[in-house]
C-alpha positions as CSV (number, residue, x, y, z in Angstrom):
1,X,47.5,-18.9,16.0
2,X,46.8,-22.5,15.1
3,X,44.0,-22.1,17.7
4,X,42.4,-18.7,16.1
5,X,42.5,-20.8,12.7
6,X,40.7,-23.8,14.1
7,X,37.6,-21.6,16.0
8,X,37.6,-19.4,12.4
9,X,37.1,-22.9,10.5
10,X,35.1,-24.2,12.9
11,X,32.6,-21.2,12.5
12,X,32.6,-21.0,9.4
13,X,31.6,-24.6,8.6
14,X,29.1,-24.4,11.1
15,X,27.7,-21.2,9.9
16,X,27.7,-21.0,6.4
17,X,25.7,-24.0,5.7
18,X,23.2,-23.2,8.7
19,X,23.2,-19.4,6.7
20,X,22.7,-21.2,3.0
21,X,19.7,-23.7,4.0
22,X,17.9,-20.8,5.4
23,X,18.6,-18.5,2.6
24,X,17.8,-21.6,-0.2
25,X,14.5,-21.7,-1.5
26,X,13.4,-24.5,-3.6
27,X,11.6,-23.7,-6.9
28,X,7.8,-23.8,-6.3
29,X,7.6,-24.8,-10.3
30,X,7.8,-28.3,-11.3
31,X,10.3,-29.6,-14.0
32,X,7.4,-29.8,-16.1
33,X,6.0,-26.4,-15.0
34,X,9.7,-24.8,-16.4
35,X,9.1,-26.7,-19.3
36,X,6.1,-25.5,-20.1
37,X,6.3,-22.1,-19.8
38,X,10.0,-22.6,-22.0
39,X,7.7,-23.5,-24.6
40,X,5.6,-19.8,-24.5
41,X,8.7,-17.5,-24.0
42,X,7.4,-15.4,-26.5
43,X,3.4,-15.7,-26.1
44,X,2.0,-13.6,-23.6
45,X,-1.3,-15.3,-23.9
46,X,-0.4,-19.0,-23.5
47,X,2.9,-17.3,-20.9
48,X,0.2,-16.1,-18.7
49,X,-2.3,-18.6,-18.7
50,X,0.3,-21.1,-17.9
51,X,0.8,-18.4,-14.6
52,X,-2.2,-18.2,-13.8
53,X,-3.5,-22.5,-13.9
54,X,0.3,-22.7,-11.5
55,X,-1.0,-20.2,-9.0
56,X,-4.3,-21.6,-9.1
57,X,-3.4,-25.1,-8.6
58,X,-0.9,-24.3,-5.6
59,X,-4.5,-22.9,-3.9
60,X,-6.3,-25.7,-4.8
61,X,-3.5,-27.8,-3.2
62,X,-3.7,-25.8,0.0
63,X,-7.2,-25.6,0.1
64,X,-7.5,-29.7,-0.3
65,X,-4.3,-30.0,2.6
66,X,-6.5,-27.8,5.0
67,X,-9.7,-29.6,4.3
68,X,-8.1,-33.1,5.1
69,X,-8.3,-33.9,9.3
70,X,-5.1,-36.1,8.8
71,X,-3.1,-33.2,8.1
72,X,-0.3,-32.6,10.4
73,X,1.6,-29.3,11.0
74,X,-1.1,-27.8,9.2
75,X,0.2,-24.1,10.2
76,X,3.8,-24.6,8.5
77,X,2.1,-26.4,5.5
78,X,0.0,-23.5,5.2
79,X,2.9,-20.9,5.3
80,X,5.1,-22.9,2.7
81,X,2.1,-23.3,0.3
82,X,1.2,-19.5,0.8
83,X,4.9,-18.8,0.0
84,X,5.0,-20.7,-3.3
85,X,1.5,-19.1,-4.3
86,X,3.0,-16.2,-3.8
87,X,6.6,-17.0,-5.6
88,X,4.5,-18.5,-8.6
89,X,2.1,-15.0,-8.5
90,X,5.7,-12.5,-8.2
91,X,6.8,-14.5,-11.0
92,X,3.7,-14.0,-13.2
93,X,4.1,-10.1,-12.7
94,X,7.6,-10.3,-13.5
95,X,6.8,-11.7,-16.6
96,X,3.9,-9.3,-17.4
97,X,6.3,-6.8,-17.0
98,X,9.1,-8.3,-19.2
99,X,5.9,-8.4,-22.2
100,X,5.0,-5.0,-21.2
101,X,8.8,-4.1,-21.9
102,X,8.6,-5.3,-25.5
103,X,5.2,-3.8,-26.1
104,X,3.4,-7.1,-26.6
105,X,-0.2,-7.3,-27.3
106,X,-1.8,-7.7,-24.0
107,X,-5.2,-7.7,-24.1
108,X,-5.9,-11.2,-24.4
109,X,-3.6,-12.2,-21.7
110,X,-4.6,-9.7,-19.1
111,X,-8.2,-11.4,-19.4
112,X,-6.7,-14.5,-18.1
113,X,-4.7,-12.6,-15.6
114,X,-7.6,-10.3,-14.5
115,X,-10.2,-13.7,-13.6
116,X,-7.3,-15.1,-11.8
117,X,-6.9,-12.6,-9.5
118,X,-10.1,-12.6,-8.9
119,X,-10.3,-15.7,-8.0
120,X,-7.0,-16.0,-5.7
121,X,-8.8,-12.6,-3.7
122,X,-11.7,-14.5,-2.9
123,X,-9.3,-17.5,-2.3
124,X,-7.7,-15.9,0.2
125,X,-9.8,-13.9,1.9
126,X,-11.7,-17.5,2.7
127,X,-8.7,-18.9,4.1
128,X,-7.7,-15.2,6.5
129,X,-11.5,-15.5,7.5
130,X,-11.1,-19.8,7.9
131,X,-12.4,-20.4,11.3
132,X,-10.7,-23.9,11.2
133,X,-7.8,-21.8,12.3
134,X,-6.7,-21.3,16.0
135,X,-4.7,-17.9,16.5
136,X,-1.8,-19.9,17.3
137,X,-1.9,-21.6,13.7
138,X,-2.8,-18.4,12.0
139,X,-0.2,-16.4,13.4
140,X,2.4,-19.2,12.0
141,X,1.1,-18.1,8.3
142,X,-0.4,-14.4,9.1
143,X,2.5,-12.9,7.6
144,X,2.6,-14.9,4.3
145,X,-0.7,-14.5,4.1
146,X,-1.2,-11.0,4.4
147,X,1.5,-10.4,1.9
148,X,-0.2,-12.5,-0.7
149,X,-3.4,-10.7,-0.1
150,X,-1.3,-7.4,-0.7
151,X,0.6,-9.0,-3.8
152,X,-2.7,-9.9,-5.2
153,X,-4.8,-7.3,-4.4
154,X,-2.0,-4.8,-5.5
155,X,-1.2,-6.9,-8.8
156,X,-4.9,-7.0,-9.7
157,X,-5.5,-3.3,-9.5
158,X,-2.0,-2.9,-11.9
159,X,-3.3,-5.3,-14.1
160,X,-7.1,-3.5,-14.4
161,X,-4.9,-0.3,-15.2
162,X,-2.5,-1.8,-17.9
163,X,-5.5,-3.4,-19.6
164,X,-7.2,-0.2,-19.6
165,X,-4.3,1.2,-21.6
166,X,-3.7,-1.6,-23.7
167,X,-7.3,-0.8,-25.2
168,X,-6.9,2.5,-25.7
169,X,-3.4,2.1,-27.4
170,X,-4.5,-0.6,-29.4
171,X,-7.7,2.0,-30.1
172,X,-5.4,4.9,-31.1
173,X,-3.3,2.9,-32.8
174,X,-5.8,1.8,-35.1
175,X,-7.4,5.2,-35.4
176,X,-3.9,6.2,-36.7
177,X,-3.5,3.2,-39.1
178,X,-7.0,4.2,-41.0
């Protein structure tokens, strides 16, 4: 019995933490990133363009780490910067979502959303078609990759769509109001 106990313990305090690291995820925002964007809960506008200078910094910071020939593991830097992109990006949609949910006034913010995905499209597209990249290194990141091309590509085509019908509301809604 005592020895069932011991190889259960054992196991489990070999498993569980081996199970939590690869589960645990840091946060890809800074302190100062959360605080920020604490300050415009309630500001879609401000919310949004917070987002979208976050995402856009964590390809600028990829984009400088490939660039530089002293970079080492570039393949797994590349696949945990992708991944915080794309965490940073998700989290932007979430909270587009959470403003649609209240019925916010969008139009504004959607600009800023709308050139950002434009820009992180072409951003990406640059680093699938990087010929910097052997197969072996891309293959380490093709995954991420292709799933922030999908998230973006998908997320900009939403966020077209919900601007369209923003306008109109807001144009409806002000034919109503005369």
């Amino acid at each position: 019995m005592k020895s069932i106990f011991f190889a259960l313990a054992l196991w489990t305090s070999l498993a569980v933490p081996a199970v939590s690291r690869a589960q645990r995820r840091d946060d890809p925002l800074t302190p100062p990133e959360i605080n920020q964007l604490r300050d415009t809960a309630v500001e879609p506008e401000l919310r949004m363009k917070l987002y979208v200078q976050f995402a856009r910094a964590r390809l600028v910071s990829l984009e400088q780490m490939r660039s530089d020939p002293k970079t080492t593991d570039r393949a797994r830097q590349t696949h945990n910067m992708l991944a915080d992109f794309l965490a940073v990006y998700n989290e932007l949609s979430d909270n587009l979502d959470n403003f649609v949910e209240r019925r916010s006034d969008l139009r504004k913010a959607l600009k800023w959303v709308i050139e950002g995905d434009t820009e992180f499209q072409a951003k990406l597209r640059a680093l699938k078609d990087d010929s910097r990249s052997t197969p072996k290194e891309a293959e380490e990141y093709q995954f991420v990759l292709s799933d922030a091309i999908e998230s973006v590509d998908s997320g900009a085509e939403d966020h077209r769509k919900l601007l369209t019908d923003e306008q109109e509301a807001w144009k409806h809604a002000k034919k109503k109001g005369k």
